[in-house]
C-alpha positions as CSV (number, residue, x, y, z in Angstrom):
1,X,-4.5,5.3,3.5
2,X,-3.5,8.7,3.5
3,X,-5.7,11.2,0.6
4,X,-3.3,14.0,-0.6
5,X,-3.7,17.3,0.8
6,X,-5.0,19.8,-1.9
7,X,-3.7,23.5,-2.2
8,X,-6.9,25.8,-1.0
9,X,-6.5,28.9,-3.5
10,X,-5.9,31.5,-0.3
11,X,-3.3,29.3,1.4
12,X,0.1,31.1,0.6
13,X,3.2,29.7,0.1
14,X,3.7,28.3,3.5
15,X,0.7,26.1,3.6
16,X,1.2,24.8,-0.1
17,X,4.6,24.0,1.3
18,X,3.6,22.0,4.3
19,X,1.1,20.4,1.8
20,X,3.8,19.4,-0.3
21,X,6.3,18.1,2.4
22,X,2.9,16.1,3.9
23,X,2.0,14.7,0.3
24,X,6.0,13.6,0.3
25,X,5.7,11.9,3.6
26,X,2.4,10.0,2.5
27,X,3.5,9.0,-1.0
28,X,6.9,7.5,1.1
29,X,4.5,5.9,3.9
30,X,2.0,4.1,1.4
31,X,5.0,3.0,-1.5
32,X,6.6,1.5,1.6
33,X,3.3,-0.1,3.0
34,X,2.6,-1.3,-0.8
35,X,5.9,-3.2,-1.0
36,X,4.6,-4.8,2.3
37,X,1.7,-5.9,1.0
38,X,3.5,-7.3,-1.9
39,X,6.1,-9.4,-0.3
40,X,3.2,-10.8,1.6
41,X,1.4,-11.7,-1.3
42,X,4.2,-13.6,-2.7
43,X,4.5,-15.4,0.7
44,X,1.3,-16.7,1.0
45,X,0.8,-17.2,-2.8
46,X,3.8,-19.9,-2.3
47,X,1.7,-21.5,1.0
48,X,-0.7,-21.6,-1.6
49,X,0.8,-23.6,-3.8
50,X,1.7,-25.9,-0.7
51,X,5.6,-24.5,-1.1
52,X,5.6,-23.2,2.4
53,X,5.6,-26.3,4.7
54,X,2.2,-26.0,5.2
55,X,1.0,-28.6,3.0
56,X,-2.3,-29.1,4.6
57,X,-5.4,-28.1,2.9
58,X,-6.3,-25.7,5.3
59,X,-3.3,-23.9,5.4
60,X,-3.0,-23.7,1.4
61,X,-6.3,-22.2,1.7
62,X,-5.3,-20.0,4.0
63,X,-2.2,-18.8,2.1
64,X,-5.1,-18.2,-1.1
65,X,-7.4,-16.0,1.1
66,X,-3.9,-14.0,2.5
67,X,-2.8,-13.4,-1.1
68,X,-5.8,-12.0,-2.3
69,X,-6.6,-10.0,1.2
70,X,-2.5,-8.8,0.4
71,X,-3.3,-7.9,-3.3
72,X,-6.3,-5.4,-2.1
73,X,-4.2,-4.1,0.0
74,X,-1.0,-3.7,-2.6
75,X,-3.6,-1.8,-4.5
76,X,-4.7,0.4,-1.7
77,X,-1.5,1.5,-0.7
78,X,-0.3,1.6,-4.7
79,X,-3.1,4.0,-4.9
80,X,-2.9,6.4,-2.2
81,X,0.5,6.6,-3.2
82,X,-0.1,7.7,-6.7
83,X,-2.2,9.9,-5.6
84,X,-0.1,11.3,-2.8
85,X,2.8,11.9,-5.5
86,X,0.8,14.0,-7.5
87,X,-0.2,16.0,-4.9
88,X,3.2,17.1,-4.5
């Protein structure tokens, strides 16, 4: 997870830009590790429900621990983003 970089008042125009190019490269980074996350979730959420070939109790339980691990980190990265776009 990547915090924004935040302008320091003294820092001229070349370090607000490298700010900005870094806060663009972080917001890209975390949207893209978000949609990760996601399309994990979704995966295990169907092994879950026992839609995954892995009918098993074990593995459905496994596929309900991996969706919620997946959704904390969905948020994490949906975060950092945010923030990272504002910082730009």
């Amino acid at each position: 997870m990547s915090a924004p970089n935040v302008d320091k008042p003294n820092e001229g125009l070349v370090g607000q830009i490298s700010n900005s190019v870094t806060n663009a490269a972080n917001y890209v980074s975390e949207t893209i590790q978000g949609k990760g996350a996601e399309a994990s979730k979704e995966a295990n959420k169907e092994q879950a429900k026992g839609n995954a070939g892995d009918t098993t109790l074990g593995g459905r339980a496994s596929g309900a621990l991996g969706a919620a691990s997946d959704k904390l980190d969905q948020h994490k990265h949906e975060t950092s983003s945010k923030a990272n776009k504002e910082g730009i």
